[in-house]
Phi, psi and omega in degrees: 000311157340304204312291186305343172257005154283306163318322179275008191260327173265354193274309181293342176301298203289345168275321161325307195288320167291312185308306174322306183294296178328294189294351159270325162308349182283117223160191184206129171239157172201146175169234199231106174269019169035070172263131165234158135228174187242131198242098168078240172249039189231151162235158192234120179282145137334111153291309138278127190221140167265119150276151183220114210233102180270150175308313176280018148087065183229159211196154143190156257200113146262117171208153204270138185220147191292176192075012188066018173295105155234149163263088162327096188223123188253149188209148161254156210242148155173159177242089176268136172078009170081009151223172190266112189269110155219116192276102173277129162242168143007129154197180174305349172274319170093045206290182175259045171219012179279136192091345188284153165218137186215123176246131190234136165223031181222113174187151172243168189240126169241201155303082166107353158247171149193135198230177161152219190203129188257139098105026190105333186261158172282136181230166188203086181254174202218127181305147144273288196227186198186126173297328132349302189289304231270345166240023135295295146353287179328288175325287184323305196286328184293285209302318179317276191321307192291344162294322195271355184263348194281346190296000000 
């Protein structure tokens, strides 16, 4: 009987830890996602990549390259087992990740970061918004108005 609640005790754990994990990735990221493209035999890095990580685990990815290219690619996202699963399809832009299955199981999430390494490269994005912020904000501009209308 020991056994079975120290197993359920650890099953709830590693699901706490993926919920935790979602939920800190729900957001707007932005930085260096060790992005390329290859142009002939020459390759280009992304200077920039934007993530967008929506709460219903649907996602897309920007990204800016020098000479004004940018690229567009949308994925639905999720985390099991403590990595980050994101599955690029299709859409209308036709992105160069459309098709893509991407797993990062080496990354730390820190206050206001998050590193590791996609697909072999070292990457470093940086929080911008957090659905957290943005309805904590939110909260905040309401009880301000409704104090100031009551004046």
């Amino acid at each position: 009987m020991l056994l079975v609640a120290a197993f359920s005790l650890m099953t709830f754990s590693a699901c706490d830890s993926d919920t935790t994990t979602r939920w800190e990735l729900e957001g707007v990221w932005y930085g260096d996602f060790a992005m390329y493209l290859n142009v002939g035999y020459h390759s280009q890095k992304a200077y920039k990549t934007t993530l967008y990580f929506d709460s219903d685990r649907e996602g897309k990815q920007v990204d800016q390259y020098p000479g004004g290219y940018v690229d567009y690619n949308y994925f639905r996202w999720d985390v099991r087992g403590g990595k980050i699963i994101m599955d690029y399809y299709d859409d209308y832009d036709n992105g160069l990740m459309a098709g893509q299955h991407v797993t990062i199981d080496s990354y730390t999430l820190y206050d206001g970061y998050w590193e590791g390494t996609v697909q072999g490269h070292l990457f470093k994005m940086y929080k911008e918004t957090s659905a957290y912020d943005y309805y904590a904000k939110q909260r905040y501009n309401i009880s301000t108005l409704q104090s100031a209308e009551e004046e």
